[in-house]
N, CA, C and O atoms as CSV, one atom per row, in Angstrom:
chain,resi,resn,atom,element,x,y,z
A,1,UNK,N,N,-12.177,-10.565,3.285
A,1,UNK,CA,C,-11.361,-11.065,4.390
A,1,UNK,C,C,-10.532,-9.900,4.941
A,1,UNK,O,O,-9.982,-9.095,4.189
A,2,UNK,N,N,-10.467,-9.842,6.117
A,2,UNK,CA,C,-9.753,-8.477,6.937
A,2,UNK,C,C,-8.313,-8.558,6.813
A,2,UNK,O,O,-7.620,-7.565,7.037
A,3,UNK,N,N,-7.768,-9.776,6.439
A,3,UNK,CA,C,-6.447,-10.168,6.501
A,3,UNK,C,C,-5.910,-9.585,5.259
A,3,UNK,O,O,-6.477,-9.896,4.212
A,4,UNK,N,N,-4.928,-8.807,5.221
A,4,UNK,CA,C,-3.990,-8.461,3.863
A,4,UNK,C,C,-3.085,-8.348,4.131
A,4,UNK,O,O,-2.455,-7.708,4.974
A,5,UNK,N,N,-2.746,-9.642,2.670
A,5,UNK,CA,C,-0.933,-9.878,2.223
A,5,UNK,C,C,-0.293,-8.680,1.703
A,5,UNK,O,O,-0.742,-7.731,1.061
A,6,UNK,N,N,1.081,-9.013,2.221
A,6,UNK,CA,C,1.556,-8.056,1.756
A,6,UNK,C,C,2.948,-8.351,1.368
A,6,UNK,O,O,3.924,-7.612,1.502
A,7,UNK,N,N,2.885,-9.882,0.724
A,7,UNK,CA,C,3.648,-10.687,-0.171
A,7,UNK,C,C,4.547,-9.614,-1.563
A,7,UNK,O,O,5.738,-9.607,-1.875
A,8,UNK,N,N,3.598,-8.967,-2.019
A,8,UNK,CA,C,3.654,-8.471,-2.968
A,8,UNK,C,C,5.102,-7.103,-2.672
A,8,UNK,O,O,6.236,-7.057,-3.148
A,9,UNK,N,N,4.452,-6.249,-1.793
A,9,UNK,CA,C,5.610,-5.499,-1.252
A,9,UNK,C,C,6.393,-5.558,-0.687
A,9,UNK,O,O,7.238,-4.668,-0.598
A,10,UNK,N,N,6.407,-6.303,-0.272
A,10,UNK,CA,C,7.807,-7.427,-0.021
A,10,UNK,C,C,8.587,-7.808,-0.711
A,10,UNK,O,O,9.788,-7.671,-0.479
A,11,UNK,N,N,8.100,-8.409,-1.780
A,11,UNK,CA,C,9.227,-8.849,-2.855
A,11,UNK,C,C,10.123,-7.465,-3.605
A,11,UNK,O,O,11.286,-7.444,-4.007
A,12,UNK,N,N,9.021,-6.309,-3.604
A,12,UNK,CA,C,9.283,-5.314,-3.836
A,12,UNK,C,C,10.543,-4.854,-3.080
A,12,UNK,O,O,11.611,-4.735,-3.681
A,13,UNK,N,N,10.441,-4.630,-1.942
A,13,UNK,CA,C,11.087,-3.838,-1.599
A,13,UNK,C,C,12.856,-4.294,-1.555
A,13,UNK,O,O,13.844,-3.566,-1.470
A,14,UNK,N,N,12.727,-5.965,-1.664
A,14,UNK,CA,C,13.707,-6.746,-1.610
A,14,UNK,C,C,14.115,-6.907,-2.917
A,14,UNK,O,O,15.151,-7.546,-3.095
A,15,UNK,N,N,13.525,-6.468,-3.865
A,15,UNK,CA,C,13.973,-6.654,-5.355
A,15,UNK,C,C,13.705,-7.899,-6.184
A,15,UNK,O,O,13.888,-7.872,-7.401
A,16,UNK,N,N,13.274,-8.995,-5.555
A,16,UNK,CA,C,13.295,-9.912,-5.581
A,16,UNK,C,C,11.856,-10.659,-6.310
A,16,UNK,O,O,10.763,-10.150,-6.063
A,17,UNK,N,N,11.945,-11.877,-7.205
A,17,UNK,CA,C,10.775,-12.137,-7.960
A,17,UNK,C,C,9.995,-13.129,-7.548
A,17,UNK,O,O,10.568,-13.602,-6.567
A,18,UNK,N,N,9.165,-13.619,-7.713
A,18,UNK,CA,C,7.942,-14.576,-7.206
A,18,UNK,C,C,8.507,-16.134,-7.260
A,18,UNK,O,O,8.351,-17.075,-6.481
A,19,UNK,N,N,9.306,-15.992,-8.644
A,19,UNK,CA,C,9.994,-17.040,-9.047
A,19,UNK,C,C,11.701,-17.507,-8.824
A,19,UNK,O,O,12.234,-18.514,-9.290
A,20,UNK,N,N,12.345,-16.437,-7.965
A,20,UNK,CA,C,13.358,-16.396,-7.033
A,20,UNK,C,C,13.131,-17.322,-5.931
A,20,UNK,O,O,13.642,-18.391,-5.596
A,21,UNK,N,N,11.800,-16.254,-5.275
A,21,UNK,CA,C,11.713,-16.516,-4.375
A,21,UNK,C,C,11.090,-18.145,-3.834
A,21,UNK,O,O,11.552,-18.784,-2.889
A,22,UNK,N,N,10.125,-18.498,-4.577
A,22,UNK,CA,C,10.015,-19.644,-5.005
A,22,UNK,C,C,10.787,-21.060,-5.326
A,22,UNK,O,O,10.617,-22.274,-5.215
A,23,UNK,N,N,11.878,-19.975,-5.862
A,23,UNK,CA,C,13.116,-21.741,-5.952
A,23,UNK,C,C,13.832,-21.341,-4.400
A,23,UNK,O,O,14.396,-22.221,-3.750
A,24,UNK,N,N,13.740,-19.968,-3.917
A,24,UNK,CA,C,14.433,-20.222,-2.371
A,24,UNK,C,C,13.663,-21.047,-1.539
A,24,UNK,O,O,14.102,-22.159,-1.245
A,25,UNK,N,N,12.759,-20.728,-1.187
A,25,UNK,CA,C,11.915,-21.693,-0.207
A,25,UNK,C,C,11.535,-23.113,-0.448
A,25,UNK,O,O,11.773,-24.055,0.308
A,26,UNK,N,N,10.898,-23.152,-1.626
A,26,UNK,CA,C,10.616,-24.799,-2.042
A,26,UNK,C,C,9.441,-24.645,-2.338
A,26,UNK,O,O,8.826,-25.700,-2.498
A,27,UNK,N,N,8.607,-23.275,-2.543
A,27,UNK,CA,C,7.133,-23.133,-2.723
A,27,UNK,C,C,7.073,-23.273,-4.023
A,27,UNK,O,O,7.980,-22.868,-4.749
A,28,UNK,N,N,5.994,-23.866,-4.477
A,28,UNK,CA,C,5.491,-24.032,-5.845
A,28,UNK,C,C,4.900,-22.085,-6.274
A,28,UNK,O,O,4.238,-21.543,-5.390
A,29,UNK,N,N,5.097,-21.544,-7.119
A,29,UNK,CA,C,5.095,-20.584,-8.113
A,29,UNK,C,C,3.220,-20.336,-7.678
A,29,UNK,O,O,2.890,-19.336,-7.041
A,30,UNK,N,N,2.118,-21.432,-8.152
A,30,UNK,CA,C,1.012,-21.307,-7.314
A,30,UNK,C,C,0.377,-21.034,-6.371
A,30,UNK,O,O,-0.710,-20.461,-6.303
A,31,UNK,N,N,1.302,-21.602,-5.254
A,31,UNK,CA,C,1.050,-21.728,-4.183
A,31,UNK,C,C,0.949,-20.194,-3.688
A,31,UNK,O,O,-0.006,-19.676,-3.109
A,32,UNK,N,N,2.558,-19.409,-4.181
A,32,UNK,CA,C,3.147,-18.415,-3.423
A,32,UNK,C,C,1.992,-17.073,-4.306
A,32,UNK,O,O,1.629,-15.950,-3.954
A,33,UNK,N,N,1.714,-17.941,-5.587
A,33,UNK,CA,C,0.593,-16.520,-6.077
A,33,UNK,C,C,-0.582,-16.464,-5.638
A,33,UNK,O,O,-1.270,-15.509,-5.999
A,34,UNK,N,N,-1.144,-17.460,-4.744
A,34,UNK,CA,C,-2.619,-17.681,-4.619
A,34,UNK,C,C,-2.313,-16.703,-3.224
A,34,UNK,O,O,-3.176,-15.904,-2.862
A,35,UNK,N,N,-0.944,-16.844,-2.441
A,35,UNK,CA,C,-0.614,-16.223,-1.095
A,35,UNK,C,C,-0.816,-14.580,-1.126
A,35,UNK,O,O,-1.381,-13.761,-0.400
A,36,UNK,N,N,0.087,-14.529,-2.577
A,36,UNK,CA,C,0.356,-13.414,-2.745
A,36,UNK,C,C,-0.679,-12.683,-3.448
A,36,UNK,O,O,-0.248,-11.543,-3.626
A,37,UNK,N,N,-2.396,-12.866,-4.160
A,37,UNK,CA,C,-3.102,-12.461,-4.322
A,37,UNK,C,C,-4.062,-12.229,-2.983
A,37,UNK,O,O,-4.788,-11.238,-2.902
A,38,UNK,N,N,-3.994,-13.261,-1.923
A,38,UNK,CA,C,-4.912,-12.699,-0.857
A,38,UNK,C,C,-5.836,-13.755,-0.861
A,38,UNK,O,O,-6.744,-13.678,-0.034
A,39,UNK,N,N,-5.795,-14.926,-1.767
A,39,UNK,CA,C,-6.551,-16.085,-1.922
A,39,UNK,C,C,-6.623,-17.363,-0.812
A,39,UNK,O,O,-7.581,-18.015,-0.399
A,40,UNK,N,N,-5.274,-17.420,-0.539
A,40,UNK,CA,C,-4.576,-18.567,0.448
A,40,UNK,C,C,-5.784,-18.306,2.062
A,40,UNK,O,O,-6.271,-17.295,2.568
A,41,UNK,N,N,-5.857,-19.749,2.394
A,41,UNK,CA,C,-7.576,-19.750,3.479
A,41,UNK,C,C,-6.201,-19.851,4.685
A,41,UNK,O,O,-6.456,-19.332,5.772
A,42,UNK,N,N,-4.890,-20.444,4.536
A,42,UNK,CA,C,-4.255,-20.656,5.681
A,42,UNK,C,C,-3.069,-20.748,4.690
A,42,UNK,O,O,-3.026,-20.628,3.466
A,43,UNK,N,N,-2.094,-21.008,5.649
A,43,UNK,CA,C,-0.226,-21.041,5.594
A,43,UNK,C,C,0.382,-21.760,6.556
A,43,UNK,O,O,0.221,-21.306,7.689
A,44,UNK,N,N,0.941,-22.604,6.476
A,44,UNK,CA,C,2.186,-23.453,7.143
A,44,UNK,C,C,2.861,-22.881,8.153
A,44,UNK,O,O,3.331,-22.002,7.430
A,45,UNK,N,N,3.317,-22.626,9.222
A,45,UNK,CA,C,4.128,-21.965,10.339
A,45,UNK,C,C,5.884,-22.836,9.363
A,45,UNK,O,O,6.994,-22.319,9.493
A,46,UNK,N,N,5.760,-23.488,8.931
A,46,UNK,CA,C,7.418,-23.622,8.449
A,46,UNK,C,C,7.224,-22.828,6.644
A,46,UNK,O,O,8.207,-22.323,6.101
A,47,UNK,N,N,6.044,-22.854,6.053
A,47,UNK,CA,C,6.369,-22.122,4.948
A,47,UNK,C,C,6.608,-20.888,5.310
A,47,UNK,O,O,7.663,-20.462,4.841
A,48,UNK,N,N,5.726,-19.768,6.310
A,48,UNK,CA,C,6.043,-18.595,6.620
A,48,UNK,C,C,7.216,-18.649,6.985
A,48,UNK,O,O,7.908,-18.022,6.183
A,49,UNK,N,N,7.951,-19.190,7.996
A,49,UNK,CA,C,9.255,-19.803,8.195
A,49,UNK,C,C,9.911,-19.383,6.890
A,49,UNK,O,O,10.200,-18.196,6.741
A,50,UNK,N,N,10.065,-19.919,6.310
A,50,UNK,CA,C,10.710,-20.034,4.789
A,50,UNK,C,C,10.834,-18.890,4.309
A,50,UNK,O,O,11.997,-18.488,4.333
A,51,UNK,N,N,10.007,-18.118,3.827
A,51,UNK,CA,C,9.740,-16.881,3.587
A,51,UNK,C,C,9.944,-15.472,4.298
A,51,UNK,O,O,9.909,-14.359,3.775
A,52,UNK,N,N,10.204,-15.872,5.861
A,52,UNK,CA,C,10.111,-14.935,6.191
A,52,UNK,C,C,11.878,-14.238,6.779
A,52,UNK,O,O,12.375,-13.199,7.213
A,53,UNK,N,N,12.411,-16.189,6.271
A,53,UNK,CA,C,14.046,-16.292,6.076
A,53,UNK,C,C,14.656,-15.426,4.719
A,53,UNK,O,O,15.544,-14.586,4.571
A,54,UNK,N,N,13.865,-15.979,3.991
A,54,UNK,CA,C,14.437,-15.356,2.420
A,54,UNK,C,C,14.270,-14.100,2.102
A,54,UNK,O,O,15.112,-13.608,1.351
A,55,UNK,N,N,13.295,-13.365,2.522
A,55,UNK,CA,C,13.179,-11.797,2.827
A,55,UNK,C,C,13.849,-11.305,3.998
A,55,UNK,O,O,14.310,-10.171,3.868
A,56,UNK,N,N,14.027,-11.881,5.140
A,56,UNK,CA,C,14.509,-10.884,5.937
A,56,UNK,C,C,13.718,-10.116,6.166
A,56,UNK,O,O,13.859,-8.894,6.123
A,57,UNK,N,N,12.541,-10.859,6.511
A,57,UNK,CA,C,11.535,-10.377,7.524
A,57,UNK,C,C,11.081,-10.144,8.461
A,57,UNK,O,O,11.898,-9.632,9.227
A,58,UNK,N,N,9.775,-10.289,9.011
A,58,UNK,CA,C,8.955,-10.803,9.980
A,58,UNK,C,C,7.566,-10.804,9.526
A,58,UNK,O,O,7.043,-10.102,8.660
A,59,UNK,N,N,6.937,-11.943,10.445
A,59,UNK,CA,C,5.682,-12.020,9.893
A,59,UNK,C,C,4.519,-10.932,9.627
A,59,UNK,O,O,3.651,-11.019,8.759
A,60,UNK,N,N,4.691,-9.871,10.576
A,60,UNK,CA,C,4.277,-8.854,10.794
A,60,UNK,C,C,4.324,-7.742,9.343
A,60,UNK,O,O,3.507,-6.825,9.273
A,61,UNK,N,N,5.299,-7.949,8.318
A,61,UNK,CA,C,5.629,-7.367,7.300
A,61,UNK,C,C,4.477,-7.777,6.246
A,61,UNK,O,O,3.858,-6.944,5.583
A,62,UNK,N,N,4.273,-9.162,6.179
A,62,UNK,CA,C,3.623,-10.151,5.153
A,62,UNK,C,C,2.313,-9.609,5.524
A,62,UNK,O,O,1.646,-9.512,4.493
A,63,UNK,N,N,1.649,-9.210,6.562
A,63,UNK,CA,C,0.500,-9.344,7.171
A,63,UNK,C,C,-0.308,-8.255,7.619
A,63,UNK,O,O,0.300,-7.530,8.406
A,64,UNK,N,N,-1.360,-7.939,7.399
A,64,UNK,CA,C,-1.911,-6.862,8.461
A,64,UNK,C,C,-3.319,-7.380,8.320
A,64,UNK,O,O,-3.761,-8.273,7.598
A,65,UNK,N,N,-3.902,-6.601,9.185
A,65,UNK,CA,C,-5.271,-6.977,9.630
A,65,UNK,C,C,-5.682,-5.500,9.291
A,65,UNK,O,O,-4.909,-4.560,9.478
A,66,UNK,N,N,-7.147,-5.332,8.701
A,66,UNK,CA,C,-8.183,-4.253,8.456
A,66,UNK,C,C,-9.529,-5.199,8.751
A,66,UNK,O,O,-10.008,-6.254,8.337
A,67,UNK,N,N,-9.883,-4.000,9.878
A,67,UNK,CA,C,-11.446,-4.238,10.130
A,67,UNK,C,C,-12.140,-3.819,9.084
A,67,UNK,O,O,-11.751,-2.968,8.284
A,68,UNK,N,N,-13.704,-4.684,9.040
A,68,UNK,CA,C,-14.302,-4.280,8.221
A,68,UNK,C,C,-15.535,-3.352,8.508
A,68,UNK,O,O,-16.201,-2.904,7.575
């Protein structure tokens, strides 16, 4: 899939753990690892929402696109 998360460096850079972040939003611990492995087929416009509150983000951070 051309799409890569970038869940992972994110939490990184924010210090912050899977399971923090998880009781911030309301995401189940699963959910946010299946996201955060690159597994997830789609995402919620209010979970990204969620997430992209608790990092102090933008979606653009979580996300990139590589052609194949």
């Amino acid at each position: 899939m051309p799409i890569i998360t970038n869940l992972d460096v994110m939490l990184a850079r924010r210090k912050m753990s899977l399971t923090e972040l998880s009781e911030r939003v309301g995401i189940t611990m699963s959910n946010l690892s299946i996201l955060k492995r690159g597994k997830a087929k789609a995402i919620r416009l209010e979970s990204l929402d969620s997430i992209c509150k608790a990092l102090d983000c933008q979606p653009g951070d979580l996300f990139e696109f590589k052609s194949e």
